[in-house]
C-alpha positions in Angstrom: 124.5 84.9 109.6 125.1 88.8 111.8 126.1 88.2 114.8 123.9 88.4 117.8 124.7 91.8 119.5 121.4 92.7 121.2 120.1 90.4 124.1 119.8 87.9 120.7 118.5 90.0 118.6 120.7 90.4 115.0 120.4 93.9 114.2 122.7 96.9 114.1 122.8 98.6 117.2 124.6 101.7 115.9 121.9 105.2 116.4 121.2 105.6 113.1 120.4 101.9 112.6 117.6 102.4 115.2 115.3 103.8 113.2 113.8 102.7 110.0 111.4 103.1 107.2 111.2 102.0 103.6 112.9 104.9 102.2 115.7 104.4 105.2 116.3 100.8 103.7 116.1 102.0 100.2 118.8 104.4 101.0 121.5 102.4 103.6 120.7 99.0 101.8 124.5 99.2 100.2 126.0 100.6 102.7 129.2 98.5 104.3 128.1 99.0 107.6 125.0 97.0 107.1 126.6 94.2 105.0 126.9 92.0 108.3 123.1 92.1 109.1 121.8 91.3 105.4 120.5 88.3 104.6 119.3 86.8 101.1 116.6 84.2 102.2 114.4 83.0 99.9 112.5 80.8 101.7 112.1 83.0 104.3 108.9 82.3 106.7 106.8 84.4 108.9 107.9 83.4 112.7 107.5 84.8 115.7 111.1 86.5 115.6 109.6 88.9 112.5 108.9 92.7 113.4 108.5 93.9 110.5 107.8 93.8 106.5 108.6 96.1 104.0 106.6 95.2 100.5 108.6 96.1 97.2 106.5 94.5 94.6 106.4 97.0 92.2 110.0 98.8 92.7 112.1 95.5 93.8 114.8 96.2 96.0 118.0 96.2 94.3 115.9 95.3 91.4 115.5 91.7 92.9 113.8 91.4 95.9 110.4 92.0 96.6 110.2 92.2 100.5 112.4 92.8 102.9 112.2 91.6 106.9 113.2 92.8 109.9 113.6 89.6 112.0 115.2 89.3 115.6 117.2 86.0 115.5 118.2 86.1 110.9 119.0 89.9 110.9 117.5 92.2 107.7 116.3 89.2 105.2 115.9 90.1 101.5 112.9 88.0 99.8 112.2 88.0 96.4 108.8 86.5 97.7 106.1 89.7 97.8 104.6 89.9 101.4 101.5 88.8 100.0 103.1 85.2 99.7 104.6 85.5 103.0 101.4 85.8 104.9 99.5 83.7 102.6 102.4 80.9 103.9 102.0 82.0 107.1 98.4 81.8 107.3 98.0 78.5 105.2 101.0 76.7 107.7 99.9 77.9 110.9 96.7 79.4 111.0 93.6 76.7 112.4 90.8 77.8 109.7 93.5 80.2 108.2 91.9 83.7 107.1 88.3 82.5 107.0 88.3 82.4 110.8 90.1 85.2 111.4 87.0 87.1 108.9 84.0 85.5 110.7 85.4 86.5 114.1 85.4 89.8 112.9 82.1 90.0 111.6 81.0 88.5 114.8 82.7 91.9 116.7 81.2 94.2 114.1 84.6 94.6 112.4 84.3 95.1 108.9 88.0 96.1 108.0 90.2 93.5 107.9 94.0 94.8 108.7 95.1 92.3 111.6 95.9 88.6 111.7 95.9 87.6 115.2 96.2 84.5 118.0 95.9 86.2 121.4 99.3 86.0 121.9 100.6 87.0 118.6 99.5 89.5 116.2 100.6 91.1 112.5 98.9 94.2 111.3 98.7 95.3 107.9 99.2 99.1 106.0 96.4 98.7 104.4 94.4 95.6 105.2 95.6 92.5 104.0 92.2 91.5 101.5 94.2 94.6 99.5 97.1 92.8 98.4 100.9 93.5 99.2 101.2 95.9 102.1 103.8 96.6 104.7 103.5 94.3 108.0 104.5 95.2 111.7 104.1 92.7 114.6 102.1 93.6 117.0 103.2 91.5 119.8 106.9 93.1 119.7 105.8 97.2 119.7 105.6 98.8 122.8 103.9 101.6 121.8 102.7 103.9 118.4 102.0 107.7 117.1 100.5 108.7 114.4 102.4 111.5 112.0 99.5 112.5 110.1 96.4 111.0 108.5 98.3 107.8 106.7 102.1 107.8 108.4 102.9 105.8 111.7 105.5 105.2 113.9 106.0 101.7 115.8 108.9 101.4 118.6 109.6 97.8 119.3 110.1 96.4 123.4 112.8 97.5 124.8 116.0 95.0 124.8 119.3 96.3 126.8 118.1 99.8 126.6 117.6 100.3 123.2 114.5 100.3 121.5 113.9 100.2 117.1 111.5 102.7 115.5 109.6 101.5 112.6 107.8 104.2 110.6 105.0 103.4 107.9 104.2 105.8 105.4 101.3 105.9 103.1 98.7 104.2 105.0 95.2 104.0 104.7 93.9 106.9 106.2 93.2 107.4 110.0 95.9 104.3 110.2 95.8 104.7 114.2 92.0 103.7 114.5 93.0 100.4 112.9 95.6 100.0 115.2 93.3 100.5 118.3 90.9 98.2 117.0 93.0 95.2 115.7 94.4 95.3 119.4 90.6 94.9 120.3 90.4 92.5 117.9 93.5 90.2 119.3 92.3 90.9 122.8 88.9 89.3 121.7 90.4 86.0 119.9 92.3 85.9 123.2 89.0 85.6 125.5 87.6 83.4 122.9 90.3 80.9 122.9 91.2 80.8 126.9 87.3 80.7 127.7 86.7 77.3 125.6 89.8 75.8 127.4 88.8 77.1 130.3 85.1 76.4 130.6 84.5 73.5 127.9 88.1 71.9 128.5 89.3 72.6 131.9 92.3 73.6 131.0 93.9 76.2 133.5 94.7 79.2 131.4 97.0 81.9 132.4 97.9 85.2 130.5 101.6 86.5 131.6 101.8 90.1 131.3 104.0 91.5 129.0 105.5 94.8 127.7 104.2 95.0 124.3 101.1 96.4 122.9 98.7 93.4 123.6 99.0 94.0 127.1 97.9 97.5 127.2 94.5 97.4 127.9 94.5 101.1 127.9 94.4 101.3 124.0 91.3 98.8 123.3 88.3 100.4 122.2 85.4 100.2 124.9 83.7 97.1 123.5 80.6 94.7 124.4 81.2 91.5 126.8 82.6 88.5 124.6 80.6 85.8 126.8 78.0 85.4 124.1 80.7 84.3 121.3 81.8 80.1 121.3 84.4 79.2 119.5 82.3 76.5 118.3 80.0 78.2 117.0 82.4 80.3 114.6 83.9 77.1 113.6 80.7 76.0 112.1 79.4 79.4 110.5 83.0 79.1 108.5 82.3 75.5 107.8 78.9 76.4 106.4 80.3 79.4 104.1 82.9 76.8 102.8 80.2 74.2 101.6 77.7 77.0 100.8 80.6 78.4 98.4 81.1 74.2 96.6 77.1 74.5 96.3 77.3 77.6 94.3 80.8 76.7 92.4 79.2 73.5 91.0 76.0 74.9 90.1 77.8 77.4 88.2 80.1 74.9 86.8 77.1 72.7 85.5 74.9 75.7 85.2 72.3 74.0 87.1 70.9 76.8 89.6 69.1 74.5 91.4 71.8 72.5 92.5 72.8 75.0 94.7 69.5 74.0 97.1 70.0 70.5 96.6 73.4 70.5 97.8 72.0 72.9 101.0 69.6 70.4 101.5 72.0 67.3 101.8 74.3 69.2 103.4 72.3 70.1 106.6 71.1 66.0 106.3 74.1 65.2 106.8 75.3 66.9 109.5 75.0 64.2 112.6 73.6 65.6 115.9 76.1 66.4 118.7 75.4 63.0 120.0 78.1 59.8 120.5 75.0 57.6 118.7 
């Protein structure tokens, strides 16, 4: 395990440790002076203590490991899991409605890009949109701040901890990689308002937001946007239940090759459905 030598977090705090991108690692992954911070973790799982994921699926680092993670409390953890499977964990464990929430949400805001999976209070963005496959990851809720170095190559500098701050740079993107950024933090600030209005308003809880330094709290980069009054978290529930059964009506018609068991199986569906009622 490196030992903790930043406020808790396991990273090198030598200069030229402070910065890093997936050539960097490719580069300094050998070198003795980093042999304190590496870690070979399997089993590694996406926490709240990751900031960031390098993907090498198809050139494995050190011909072994497919992914490597920057994490605060473990150090630099080699994976031979791609970060496909790490999100697809992460999502699967921890996610309520995993991925087919965080999709219908977006449709509901008009988003039709998919590169950020987000809770309000936590948030992972992809390269190049995670329906794409393995990608590089950076979280959100840890950055301070961004710039873009051209059309596809981006630059994240994490919170600053005892005066020092990490740069993590991205390189081929998907293009205009900023306006993704700007809206997944839309995107985050929306499932925010939609999860602390329904405990608010429909559960009386007393919600309250703490503001911090990272990017979620900067209101100053979310896109102008329409009020988020009209959207119920109920109500998205149910629109993903009713793809999931609409999807088992088509599956077994196909599977039986019986087209009209597709509206049978709407029909009873929606019969069975019980009013909102206790009776």
């Amino acid at each position: 395990m490196p030992e903790t030598t930043n406020q808790g977090w396991c990273l090198p705090t030598a200069k030229k440790y402070r910065n890093w991108s997936k050539a960097k690692l490719q580069e300094e992954v050998q070198s003795p002076a980093l042999s304190g911070y590496l870690v070979d973790d399997a089993k590694y799982r996406v926490n709240e203590n990751t900031l960031a994921i390098y993907q090498f699926q198809k050139q494995p680092l050190l011909n072994k490991y497919k992914s490597a993670i920057f994490d605060l409390q473990k150090g630099i953890v080699l994976c031979t899991s791609s970060s496909r499977s790490l999100i697809n964990s992460f999502t699967q464990n921890n996610l309520l409605g995993g991925l087919e929430f965080q999709r219908e949400f977006a449709n509901w805001l008009n988003q039709r890009s998919h590169y950020v999976i987000a809770t309000g209070k936590r948030a992972y963005f992809s390269m190049h949109g995670y329906t794409t496959g393995d990608t590089d990851w950076v979280a959100l809720h840890h950055m301070a701040n961004f710039r873009s170095l051209g059309k596809s190559t981006i630059a994240f500098n994490t919170v600053t901890c005892r005066g020092l701050t990490y740069t993590f740079t991205f390189t081929d993107c998907t293009r205009y990689i900023s306006t993704q950024v700007y809206s997944s933090l839309y995107y985050n600030h929306a499932m925010y308002k939609l999860g602390s209005n329904h405990l608010e308003y429909s559960l009386g809880w007393q919600v309250r937001r703490t503001q911090g330094k990272s990017l979620l709290d900067k209101r100053a980069y979310f896109h102008p946007h329409p009020t988020l009054n009209t959207s119920s978290l109920k109500d998205i529930y149910q629109a993903v239940l009713d793809k999931s059964h609409a999807r088992y009506g088509q599956c077994l018609a196909k599977l039986l090759e019986q087209p009209l068991i597709q509206d049978d199986h709407h029909t009873v569906y929606l019969s069975s459905r019980r009013p909102n009622t206790l009776f």
